[in-house]
C-alpha positions in Angstrom: 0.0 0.0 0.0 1.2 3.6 -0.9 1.0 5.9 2.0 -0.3 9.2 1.5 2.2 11.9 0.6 1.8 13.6 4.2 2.9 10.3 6.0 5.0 8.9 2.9 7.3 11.7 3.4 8.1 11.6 7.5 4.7 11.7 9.0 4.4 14.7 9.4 0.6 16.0 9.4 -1.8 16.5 12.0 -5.0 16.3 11.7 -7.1 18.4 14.3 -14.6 36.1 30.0 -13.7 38.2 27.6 -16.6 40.7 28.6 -15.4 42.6 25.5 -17.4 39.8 22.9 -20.5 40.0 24.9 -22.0 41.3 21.7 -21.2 38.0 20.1 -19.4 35.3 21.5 -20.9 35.8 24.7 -24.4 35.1 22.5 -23.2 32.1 22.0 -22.0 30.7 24.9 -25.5 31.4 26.7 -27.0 29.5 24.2 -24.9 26.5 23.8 -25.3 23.6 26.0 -21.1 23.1 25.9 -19.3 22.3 29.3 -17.0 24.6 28.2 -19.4 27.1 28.6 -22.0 26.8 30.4 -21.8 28.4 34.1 -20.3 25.8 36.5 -20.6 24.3 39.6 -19.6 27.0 42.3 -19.3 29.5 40.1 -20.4 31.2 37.0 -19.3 31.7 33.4 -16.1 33.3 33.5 -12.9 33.9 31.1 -11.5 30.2 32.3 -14.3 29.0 29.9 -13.0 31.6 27.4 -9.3 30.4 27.4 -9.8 26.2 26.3 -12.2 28.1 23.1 -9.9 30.2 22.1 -6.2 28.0 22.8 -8.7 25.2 20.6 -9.0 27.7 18.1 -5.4 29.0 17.7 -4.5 25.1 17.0 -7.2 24.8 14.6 -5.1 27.7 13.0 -2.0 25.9 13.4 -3.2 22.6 12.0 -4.8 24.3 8.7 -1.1 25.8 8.2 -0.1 21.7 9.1 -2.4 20.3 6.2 -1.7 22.7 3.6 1.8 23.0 3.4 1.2 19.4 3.3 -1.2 19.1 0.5 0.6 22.4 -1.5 4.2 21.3 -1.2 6.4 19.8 -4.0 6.0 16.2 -3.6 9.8 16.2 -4.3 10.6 18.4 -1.3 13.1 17.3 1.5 10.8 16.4 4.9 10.9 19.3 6.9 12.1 17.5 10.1 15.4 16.3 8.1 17.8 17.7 9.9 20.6 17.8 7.4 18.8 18.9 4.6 15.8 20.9 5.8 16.0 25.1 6.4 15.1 26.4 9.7 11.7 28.4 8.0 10.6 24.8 7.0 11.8 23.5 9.6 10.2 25.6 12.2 6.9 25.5 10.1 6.7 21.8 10.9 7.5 22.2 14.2 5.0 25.1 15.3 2.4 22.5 14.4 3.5 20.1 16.4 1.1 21.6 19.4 -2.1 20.9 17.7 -2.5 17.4 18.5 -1.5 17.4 21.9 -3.3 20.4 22.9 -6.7 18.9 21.4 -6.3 15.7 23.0 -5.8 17.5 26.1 -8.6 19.8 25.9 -10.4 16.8 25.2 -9.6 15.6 28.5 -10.5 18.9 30.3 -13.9 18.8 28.4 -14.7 15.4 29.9 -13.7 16.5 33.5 -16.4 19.7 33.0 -18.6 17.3 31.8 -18.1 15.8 35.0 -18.1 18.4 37.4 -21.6 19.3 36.0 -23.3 16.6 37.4 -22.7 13.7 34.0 -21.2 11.0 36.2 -21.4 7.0 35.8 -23.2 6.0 32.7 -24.6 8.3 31.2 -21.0 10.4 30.9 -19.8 6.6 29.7 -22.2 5.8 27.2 -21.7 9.4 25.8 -18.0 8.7 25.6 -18.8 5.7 23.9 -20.8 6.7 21.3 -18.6 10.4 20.7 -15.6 7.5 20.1 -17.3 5.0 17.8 -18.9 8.7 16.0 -15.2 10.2 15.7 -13.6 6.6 14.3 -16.2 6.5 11.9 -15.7 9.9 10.7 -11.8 9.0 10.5 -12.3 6.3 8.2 -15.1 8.2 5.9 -14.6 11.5 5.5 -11.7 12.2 7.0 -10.3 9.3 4.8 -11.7 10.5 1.3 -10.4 14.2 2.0 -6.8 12.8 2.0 -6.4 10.4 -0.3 -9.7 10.6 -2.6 -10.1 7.0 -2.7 -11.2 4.1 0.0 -8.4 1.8 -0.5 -6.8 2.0 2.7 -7.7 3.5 6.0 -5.9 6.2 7.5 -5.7 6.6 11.5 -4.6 9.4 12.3 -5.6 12.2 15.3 -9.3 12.0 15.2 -9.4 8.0 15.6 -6.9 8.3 18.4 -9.5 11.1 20.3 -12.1 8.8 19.5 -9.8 5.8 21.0 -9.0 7.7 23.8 -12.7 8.7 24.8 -13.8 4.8 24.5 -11.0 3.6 27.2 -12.1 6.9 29.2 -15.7 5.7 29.1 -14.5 2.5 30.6 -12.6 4.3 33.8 -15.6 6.8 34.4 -15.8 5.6 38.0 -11.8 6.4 38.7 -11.3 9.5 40.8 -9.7 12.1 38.9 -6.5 12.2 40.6 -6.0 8.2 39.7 -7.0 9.0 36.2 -4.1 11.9 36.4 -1.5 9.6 38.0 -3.0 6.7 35.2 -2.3 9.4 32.5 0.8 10.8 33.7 2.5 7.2 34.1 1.5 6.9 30.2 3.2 9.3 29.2 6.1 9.7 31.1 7.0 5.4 30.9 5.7 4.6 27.3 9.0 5.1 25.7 10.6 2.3 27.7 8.4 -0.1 25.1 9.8 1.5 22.3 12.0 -1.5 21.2 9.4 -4.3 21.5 7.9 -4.6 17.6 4.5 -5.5 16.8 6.3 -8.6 14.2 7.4 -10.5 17.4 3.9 -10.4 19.2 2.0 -12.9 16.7 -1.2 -12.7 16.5 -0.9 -9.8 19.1 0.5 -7.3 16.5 -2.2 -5.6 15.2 -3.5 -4.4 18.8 -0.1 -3.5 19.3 0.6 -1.6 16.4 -3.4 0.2 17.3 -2.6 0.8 20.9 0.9 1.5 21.2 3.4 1.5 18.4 2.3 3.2 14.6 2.4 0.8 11.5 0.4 -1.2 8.9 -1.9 -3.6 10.0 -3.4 -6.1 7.8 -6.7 -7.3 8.8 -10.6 -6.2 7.9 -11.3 -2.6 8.7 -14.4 -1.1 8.7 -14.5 -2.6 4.9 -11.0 -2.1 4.4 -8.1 -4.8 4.0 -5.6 -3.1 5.7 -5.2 0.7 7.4 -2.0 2.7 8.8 -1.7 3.4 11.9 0.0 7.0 12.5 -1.7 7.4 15.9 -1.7 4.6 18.1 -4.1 5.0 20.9 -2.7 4.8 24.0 0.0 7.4 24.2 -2.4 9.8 23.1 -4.9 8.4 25.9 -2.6 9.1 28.3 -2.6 12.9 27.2 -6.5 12.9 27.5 -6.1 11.6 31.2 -3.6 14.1 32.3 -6.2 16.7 30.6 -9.0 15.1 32.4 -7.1 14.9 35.7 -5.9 18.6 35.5 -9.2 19.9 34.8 -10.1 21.5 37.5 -7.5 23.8 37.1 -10.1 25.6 34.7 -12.7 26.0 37.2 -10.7 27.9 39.3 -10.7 31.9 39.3 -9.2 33.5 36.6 -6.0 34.9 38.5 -5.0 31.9 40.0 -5.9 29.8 37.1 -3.6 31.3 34.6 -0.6 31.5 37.6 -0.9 27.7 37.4 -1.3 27.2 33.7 2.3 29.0 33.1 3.7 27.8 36.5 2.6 24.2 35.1 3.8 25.2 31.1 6.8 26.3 32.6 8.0 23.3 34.6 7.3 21.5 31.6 9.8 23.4 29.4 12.3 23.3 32.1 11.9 19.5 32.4 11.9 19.6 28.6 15.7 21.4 28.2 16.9 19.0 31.1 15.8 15.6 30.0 16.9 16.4 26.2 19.9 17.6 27.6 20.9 14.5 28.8 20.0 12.4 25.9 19.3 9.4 27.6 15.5 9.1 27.7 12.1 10.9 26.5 12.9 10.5 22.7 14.1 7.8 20.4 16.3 9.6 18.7 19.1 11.4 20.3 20.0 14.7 19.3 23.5 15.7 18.1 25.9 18.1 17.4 25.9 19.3 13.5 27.7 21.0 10.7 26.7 24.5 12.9 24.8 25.5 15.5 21.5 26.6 13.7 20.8 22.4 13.0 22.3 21.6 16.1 19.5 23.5 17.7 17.0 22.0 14.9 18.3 18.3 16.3 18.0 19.2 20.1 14.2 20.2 19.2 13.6 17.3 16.8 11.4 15.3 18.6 9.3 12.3 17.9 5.5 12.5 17.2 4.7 8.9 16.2 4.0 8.0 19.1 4.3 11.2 21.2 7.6 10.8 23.1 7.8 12.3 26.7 10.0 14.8 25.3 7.8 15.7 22.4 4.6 16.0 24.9 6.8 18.0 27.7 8.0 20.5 25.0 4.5 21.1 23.3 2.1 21.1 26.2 4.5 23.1 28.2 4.5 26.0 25.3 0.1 25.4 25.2 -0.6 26.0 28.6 2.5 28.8 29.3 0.7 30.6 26.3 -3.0 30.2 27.5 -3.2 33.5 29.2 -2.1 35.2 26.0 -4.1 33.7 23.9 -7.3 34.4 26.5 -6.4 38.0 25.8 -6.7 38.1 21.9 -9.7 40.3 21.0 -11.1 42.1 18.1 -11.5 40.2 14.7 -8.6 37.9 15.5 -10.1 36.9 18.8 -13.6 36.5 17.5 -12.3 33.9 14.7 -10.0 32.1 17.2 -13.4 32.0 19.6 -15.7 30.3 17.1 -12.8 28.1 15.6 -12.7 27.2 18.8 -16.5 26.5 19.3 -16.6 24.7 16.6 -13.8 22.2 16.3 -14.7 19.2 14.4 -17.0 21.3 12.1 -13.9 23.5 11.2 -11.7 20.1 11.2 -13.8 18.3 8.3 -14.1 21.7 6.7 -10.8 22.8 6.1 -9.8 19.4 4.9 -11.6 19.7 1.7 -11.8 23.8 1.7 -7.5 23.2 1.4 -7.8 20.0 -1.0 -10.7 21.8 -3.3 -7.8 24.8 -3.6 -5.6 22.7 -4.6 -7.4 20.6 -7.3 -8.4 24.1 -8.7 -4.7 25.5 -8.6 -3.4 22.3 -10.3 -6.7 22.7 -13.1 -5.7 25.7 -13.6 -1.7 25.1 -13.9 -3.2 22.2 -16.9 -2.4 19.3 -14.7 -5.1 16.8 -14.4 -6.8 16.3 -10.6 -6.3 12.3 -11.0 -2.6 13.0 -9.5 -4.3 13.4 -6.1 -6.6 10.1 -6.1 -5.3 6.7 -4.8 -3.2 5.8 -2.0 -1.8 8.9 -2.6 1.2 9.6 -4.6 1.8 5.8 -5.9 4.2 5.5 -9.2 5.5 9.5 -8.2 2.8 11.2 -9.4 3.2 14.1 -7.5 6.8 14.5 -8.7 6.5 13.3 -12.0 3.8 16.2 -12.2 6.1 19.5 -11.1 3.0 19.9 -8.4 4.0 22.3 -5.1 4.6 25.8 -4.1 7.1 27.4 -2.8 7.2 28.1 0.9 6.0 31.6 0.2 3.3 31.0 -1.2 2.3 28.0 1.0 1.6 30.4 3.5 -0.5 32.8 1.3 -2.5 29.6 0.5 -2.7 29.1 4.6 -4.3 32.0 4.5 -6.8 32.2 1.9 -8.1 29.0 3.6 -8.7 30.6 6.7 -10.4 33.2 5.3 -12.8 30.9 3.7 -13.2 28.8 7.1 -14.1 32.2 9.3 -17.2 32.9 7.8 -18.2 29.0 7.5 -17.2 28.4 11.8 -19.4 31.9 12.2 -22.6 30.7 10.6 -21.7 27.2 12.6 -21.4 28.7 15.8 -24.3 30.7 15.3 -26.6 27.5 14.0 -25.4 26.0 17.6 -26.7 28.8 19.3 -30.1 28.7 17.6 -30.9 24.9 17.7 -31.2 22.2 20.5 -31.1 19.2 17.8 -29.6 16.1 19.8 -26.7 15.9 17.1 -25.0 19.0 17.8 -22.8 17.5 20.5 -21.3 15.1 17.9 -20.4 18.4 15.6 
């Protein structure tokens, strides 16, 4: 099986009170039944509520900069995390996208502890969980699916099955006290590397759960109609991120002051335990970092950390920079706030939409260049298409695309938001 051109060449997609937006945003959030905003338990609706929308929606941002350099780039192009042959512009364009998955996998978590915390206990919360994850899998292998490769060949599993992985084991631990499901999540992610050498080819008939739980590969078995499917986000890792967002949830709920002192406190010692384990070299990453040719890609290869799974390192370094930068982002307003706030109200809406907003761009640019749209359809890229085409654009230019697609998306996550705040149908808390 060819592997699509964003995981062919190193892996390297994700998926994905301000009292001054009372006019609007605060509109919606009275309207919406979300546990991120509705008033809580001993207290009301307050900017903590404000903070997970908008940090959501400036890695929605992110990940639409993630998916089209991927779909616009020269299929010939060095991977950006190649040290030796990357620049430090591409190079730091992969990387700045490196805190989408994490930080929605996380705010997943926090949005199951609300969820808690507002009286959803037992099973109802469990069967919710249950049905969001089979919902979310089932998206992954559809739409999700056809957006990147045009074709159902293969299945693709990438960050939206692992969130929908990760809320089916939650939905099994719904009874666990949060601070076990913290130390459960924490233990995840800080002790998964040590498994790193043990290969799903030497567990038998074992390796496929391996390779869907732990480690990322091709398994070969029936798939939701599928013969085979790649796995680029096994689950477990990733559940341990949701746990540690689940058993830090709480931290929202608390006044604004003192919940943003221990968001950066937290960020912080996250960075600093970041720098020292790297800086040892022995554990948190497969791949050591080393000294190069000069000290711009030495600094690339101290930062070059592994996504597939999430290594401690990789987590430590992009969930410290999330939650150190919360505050910040709360603090955004005007036009650039409002679009963060309803990309962030609207995540899997904005998600499914900017997949084929970006991939209809690009069939329209390569129509337009004379080159026929068939170059995109298959398992993506099999026989060199892509190269033997001349297909890309420059770095440049990528971004101009990045944001041309955002434009497109604001108005499309406004009218969302706004069809939220006008409707109670029961399947708006699976959009």
């Amino acid at each position: 099986m060819a592997l699509p051109h964003h995981l062919a060449q190193d892996g390297t997609s994700d998926r994905i009170g301000a009292g001054s937006h009372v006019s609007r945003a605060g509109a919606i959030d009275q309207a919406v039944p979300d546990p991120l905003t509705e008033p809580l338990a001993g207290g009301g609706r307050a900017s903590r509520l404000m903070v997970i929308d908008k940090l959501r929606g400036l890695v929605i941002v992110l990940m639409v900069l993630d998916h089209v350099r991927d779909f616009f780039q020269p299929a010939h192009h060095v991977s950006p995390t190649d040290v030796a042959k990357t620049t430090a512009f591409l190079f730091a364009t992969r990387w700045v996208t490196h805190l989408c998955a994490p930080t929605f996998v996380l705010l997943a978590g926090v949005a199951v502890r609300l969820q808690r915390d507002r009286g959803r206990k037992g099973w109802p919360l469990a069967r919710f969980l249950l049905a969001r994850g089979l919902w979310l899998i089932a998206l992954e292998v559809t739409l999700v699916t056809l957006a990147f490769t045009f074709a159902y060949d293969a299945a693709f599993l990438q960050v939206i099955w692992a969130i929908g992985a990760s809320m089916m084991l939650r939905g099994g631990l719904v009874r666990l006290p949060p601070p076990v499901v913290l130390a459960l999540g924490a233990a995840i992610v800080g002790g998964h590397d040590l498994l790193d050498s043990v290969k799903a080819d030497a567990l038998g008939a074992a390796a496929p759960l391996w390779t869907l739980m732990w480690k990322p590969g091709l398994i070969h078995l029936p798939f939701a109609g599928f013969d085979e499917a790649y796995v680029s986000y096994p689950a477990l890792p990733w559940f341990g991120i949701m746990a540690t967002g689940y058993g830090i949830g709480g931290v929202f709920r608390l006044p604004p002051t003192r919940r943003n002192r221990l968001l950066v406190a937290g960020g912080v010692t996250m960075l600093c335990f970041f720098a020292w384990l790297r800086g040892f070299n022995s554990y948190g990453n497969p791949t050591p970092w080393a000294r190069q040719a000069d000290a711009t890609r030495t600094a690339l290869s101290f930062l070059n950390v592994a996504k597939y799974p999430p290594s401690l390192d990789y987590t430590l370094a992009t969930l410290g920079i999330a939650l150190s930068l919360a505050p910040l982002v709360e603090r955004i307003g005007g036009a650039a706030g409002r679009a963060l706030h309803n990309f962030g109200r609207t995540p899997l809406f904005t998600y499914l939409a900017h997949l084929y907003v970006a991939r209809g761009l690009a069939i329209l640019l390569a129509l337009a260049e004379g080159l026929s749209p068939t170059i995109f359809v298959g398992g993506f890229d099999p026989g060199n298409r892509l190269a033997a085409s001349g297909w890309g654009l420059p770095l440049p230019l990528i971004y101009a695309a990045w944001l041309s697609v955002l434009l497109i998306l604001w108005p499309l996550s406004t009218w969302y938001a706004g069809y939220k705040a006008r409707h109670r149908h029961w399947w708006l808390s699976f959009i």
